[in-house]
DOMIDREN-670237 format. One record per residue (C-alpha): residue in one letter; residue number from 1; x, y, z. Coordinates in pm, whole numbers. Layout:
N
+----+-----+--------+--------+--------+
: aa :   i :     c1 :     c2 :     c3 :
+----+-----+--------+--------+--------+
:  A : NUM :      X :      Y :      Z :
...
+----+-----+--------+--------+--------+
//
This chain:
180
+----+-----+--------+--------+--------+
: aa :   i :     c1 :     c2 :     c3 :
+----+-----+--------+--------+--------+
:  X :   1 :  12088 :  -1974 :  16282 :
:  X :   2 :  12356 :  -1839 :  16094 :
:  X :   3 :  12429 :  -1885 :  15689 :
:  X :   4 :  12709 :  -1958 :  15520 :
:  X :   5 :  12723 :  -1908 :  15115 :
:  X :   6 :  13001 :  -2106 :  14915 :
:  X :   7 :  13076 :  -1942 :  14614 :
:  X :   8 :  13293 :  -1997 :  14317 :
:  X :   9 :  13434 :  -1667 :  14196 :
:  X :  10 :  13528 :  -1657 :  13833 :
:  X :  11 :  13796 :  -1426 :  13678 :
:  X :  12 :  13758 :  -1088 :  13708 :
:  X :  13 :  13475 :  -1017 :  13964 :
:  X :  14 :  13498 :   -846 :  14259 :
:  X :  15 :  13496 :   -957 :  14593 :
:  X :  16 :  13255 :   -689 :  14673 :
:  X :  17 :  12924 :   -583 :  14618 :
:  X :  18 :  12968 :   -264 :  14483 :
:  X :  19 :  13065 :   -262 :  14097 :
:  X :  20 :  13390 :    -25 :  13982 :
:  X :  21 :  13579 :      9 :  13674 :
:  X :  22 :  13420 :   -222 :  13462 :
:  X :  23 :  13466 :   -531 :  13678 :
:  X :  24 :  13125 :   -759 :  13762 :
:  X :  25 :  13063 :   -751 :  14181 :
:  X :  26 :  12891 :  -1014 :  14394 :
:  X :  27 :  12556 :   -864 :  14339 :
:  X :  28 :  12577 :   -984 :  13998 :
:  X :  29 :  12565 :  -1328 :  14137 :
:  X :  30 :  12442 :  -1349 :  14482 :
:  X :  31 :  12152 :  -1246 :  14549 :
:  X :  32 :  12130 :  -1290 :  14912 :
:  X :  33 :  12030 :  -1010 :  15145 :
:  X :  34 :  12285 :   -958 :  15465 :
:  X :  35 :  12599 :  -1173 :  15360 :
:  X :  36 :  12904 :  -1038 :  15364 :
:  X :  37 :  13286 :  -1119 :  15208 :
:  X :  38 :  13455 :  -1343 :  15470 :
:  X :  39 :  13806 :  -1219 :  15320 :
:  X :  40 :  13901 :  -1151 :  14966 :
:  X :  41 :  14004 :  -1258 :  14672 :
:  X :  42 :  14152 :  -1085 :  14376 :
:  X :  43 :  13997 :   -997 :  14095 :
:  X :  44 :  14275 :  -1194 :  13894 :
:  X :  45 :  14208 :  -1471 :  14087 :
:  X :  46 :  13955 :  -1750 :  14087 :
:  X :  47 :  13782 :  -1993 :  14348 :
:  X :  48 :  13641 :  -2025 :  14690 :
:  X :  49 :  13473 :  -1710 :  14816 :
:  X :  50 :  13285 :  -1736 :  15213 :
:  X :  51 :  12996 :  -1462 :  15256 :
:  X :  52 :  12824 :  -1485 :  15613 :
:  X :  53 :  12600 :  -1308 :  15799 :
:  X :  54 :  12726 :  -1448 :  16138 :
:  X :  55 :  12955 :  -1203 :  16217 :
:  X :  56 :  13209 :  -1377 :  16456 :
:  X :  57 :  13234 :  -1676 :  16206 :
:  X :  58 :  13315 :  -1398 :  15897 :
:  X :  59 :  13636 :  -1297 :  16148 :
:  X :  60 :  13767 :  -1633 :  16222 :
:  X :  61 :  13795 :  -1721 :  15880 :
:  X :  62 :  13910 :  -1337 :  15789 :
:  X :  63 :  14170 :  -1236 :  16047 :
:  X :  64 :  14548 :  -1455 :  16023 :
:  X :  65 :  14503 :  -1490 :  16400 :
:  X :  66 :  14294 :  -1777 :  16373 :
:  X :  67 :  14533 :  -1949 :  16117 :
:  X :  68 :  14243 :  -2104 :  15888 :
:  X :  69 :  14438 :  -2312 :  15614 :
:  X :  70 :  14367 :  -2196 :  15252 :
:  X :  71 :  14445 :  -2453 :  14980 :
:  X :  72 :  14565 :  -2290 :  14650 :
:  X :  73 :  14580 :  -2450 :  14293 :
:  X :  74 :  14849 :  -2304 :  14123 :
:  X :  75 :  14910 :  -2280 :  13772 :
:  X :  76 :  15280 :  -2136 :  13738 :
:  X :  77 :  15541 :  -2127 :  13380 :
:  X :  78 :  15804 :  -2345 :  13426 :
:  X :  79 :  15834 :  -2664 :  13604 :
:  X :  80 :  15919 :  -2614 :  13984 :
:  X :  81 :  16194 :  -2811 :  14104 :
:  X :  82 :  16253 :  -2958 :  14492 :
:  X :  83 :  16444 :  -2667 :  14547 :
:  X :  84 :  16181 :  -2429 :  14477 :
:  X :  85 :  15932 :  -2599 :  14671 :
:  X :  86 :  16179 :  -2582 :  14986 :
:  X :  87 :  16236 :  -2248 :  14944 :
:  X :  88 :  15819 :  -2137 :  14880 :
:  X :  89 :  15774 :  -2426 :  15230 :
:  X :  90 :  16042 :  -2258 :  15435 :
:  X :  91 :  15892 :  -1886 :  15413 :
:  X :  92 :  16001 :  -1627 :  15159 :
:  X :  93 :  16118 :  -1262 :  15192 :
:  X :  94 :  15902 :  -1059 :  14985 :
:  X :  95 :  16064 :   -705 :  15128 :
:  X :  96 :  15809 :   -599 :  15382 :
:  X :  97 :  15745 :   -936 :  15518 :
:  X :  98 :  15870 :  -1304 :  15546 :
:  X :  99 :  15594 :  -1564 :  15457 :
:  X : 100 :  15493 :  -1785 :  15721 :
:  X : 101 :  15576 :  -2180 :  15645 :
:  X : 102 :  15318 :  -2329 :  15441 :
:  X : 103 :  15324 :  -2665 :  15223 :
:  X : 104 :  15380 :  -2683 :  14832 :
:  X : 105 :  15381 :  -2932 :  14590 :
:  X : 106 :  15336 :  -3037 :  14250 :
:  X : 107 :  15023 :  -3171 :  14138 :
:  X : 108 :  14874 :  -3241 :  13815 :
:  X : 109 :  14618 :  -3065 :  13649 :
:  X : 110 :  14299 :  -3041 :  13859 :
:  X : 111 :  14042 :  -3270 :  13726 :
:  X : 112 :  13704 :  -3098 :  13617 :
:  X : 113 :  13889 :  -2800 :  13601 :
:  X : 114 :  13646 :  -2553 :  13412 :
:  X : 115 :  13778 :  -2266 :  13139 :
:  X : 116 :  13897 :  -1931 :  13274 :
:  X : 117 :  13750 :  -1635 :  13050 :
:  X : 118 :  13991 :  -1478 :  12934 :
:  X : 119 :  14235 :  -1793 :  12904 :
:  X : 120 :  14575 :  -1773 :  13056 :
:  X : 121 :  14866 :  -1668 :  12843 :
:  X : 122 :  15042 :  -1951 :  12725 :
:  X : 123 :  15441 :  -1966 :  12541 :
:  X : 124 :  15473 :  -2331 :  12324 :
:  X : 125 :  15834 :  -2325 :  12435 :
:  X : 126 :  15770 :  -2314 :  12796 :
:  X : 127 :  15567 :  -2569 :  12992 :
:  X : 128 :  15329 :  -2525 :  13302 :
:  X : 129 :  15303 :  -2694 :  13589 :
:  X : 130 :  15025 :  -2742 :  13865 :
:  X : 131 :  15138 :  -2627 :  14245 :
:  X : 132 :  14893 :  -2687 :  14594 :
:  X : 133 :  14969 :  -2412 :  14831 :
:  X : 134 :  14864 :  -2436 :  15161 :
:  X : 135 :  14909 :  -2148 :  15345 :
:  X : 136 :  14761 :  -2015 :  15722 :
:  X : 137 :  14798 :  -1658 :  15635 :
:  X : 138 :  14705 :  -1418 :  15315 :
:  X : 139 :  14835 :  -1124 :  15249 :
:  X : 140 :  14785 :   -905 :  14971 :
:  X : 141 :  14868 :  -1106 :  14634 :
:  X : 142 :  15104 :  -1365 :  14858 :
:  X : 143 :  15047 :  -1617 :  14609 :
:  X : 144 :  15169 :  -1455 :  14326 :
:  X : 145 :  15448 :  -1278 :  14501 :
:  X : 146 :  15575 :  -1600 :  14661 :
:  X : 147 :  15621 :  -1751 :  14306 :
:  X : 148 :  15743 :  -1513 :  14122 :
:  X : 149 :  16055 :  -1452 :  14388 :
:  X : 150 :  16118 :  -1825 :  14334 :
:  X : 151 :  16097 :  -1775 :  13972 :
:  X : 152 :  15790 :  -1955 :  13835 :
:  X : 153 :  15541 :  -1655 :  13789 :
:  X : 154 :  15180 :  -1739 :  13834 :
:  X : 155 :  14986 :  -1799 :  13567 :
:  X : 156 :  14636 :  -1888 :  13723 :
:  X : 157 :  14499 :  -1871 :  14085 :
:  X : 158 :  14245 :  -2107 :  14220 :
:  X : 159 :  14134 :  -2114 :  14610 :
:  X : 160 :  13977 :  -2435 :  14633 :
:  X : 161 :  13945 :  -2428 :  15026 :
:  X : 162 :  13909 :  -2263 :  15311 :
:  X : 163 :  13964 :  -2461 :  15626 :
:  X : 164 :  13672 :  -2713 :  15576 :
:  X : 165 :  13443 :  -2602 :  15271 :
:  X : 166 :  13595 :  -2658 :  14909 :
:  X : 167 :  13460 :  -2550 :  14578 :
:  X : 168 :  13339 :  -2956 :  14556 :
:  X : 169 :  13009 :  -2929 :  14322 :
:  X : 170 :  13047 :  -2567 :  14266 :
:  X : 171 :  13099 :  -2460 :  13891 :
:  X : 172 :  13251 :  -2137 :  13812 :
:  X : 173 :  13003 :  -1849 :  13920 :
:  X : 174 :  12772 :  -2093 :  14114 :
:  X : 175 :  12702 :  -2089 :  14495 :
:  X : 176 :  12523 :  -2258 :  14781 :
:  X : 177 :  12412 :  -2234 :  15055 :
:  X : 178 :  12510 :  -2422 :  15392 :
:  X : 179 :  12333 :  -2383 :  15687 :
:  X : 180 :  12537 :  -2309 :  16024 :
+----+-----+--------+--------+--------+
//
């Protein structure tokens, strides 16, 4: 029988075991023997982190082929308007690729939501608002890209699902365990 490990990735760690430049890894937090990264997630960027050791489930959630949603929380500056949603829905050029259509829209702050270490960079003259991204793909820094070319940079990154297991119960840096 296979494992699964849910873990919450805070700010700044790696989604690797090995350690580089400063940055904490997933051996500073996980320490279960033959899991491995079922995808990534940047070091800038907080939330739900798969490690298996079933090998065919760790590519079905990995490779785009399968089209496993991921649900993003979105802190961005500035207040996204209908128009920006269509635009970030319909697919956006970002130069080497078009983005697939996903689904975005404003929510309000997540509930429970815990701290980020550092804390985000905030301008009293310019409000933030709360997107959920759902996208089927996951390129390199999407996200972020995606927002920016619509004009409300990111300010904080949260995965809070991947196809059926959510960061539910898991505090920032904690993990479980579900059996497969």
């Amino acid at each position: 029988m296979g494992r699964l490990v849910l873990f919450n990735k805070p700010y700044g760690v790696l989604s690797q075991f090995t350690a580089e430049a400063g940055h904490a890894s997933l051996a500073d937090y996980i320490p279960v023997p033959g899991v491995y990264a079922a995808g990534r997630l940047d070091a800038d960027s907080e939330g739900l982190l798969l490690l298996t050791d079933d090998g065919g489930l760790q590519k079905r959630i990995a490779d785009p082929r399968h089209k496993m949603a991921k649900t993003y929380w979105v802190q961005v500056e500035g207040i996204p308007d209908a128009a920006a949603l269509q635009q970030l829905e319909g697919g956006i050029d970002l130069g080497e690729f078009v983005t697939r259509p996903c689904r975005a829209r404003l929510i309000d702050s997540p509930a429970g939501l815990w701290p980020r270490n550092p804390p985000i960079r905030e301008r009293r003259n310019i409000p933030t608002a709360w997107l959920e991204v759902v996208l089927r793909e996951g390129k390199n820094r999407q996200v972020r890209r995606m927002t920016a070319r619509v004009e409300f940079p990111t300010l904080r990154l949260i995965r809070w699902a991947i196809g059926p297991w959510t960061l539910s119960g898991l505090a920032s840096g904690e993990w479980r365990i579900e059996e497969l």
